[in-house]
C-alpha positions, 0 to 999 in steps of 0.5 A: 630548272629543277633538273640543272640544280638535281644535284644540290637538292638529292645531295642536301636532302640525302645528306641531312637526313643520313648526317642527322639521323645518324648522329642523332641515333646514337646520341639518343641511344647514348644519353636517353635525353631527348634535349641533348638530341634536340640540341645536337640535331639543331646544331648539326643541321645549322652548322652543316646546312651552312657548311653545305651551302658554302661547299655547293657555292665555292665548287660550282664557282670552282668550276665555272672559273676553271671553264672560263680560264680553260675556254672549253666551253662558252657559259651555258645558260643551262649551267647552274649558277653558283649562288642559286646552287649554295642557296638550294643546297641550304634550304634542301639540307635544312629541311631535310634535317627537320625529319629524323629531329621531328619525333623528338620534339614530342615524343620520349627518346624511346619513341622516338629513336624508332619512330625517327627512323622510320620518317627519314627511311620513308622520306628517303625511299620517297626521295629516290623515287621522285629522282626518277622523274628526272633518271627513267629508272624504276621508282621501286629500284631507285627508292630502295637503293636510296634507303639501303645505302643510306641505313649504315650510316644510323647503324653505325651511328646506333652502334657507337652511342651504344658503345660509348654510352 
């Protein structure tokens, strides 16, 4: 069951992590209030969570119609079902969200723009090595690769609160 909606969980996850941290980096970075971050980051993560969901939904629905009207293939039960598919997506890019966010809940702006930075490049290599259950590929290669693509995203987003700061 986990491997048919694979997708939505490593795209919400990833996206919300990337999306916030990015965003919240360079907000931080240029307002130094940790209540504006808290509050863009809330809102960044309802809005896209949301968002997200309805992509999922509205592409895997897409999809299905576009089988059915071409008769390629019969619905096969191991295809996700597009509702199960929004919701997964939702709850894995909500809960993804919650990382980077975290440290600013307690901790100053300064402490925490690291200290966030940190959690959601640890979460993300521990989210490619756990795709690895489903790929085969080597836990350390897939980990690394999720965390080093996914950095430019908080460094642009680093160095475009500090431009406009």
């Amino acid at each position: 069951m986990i491997a048919i909606y694979l997708r939505e969980i490593i795209f919400g996850f990833e996206d919300s992590l990337v999306s916030t941290l990015g965003t919240i980096t360079g907000v931080a970075v240029g307002s130094g209030n940790s209540d504006f971050v808290i509050l863009t980051g809330s809102v960044l993560v309802a809005v896209e969570a949301i968002s997200m969901a309805a992509g999922s939904y509205l592409s895997s629905k897409t999809e299905e119609e576009v089988e059915a009207t071409h008769r390629h293939s019969r619905r096969n039960e191991s295809r996700e079902h597009p509702l199960i598919a929004g919701v997964i997506m939702f709850f894995s890019y909500l809960a993804g969200g919650f990382f980077p966010l975290l440290p600013y809940l307690f901790l100053s702006v300064q402490d925490a723009l690291w200290l966030s930075v940190i959690l959601t490049f640890i979460f993300l290599f521990v989210l490619g090595a756990w795709k690895t259950r489903f790929t085969k590929r080597s836990w350390w290669k897939s980990g690394s690769e999720m965390v080093v693509v996914c950095a430019f995203a908080a460094i642009i987003g680093y160095w475009i609160g500090r431009l406009l700061a």
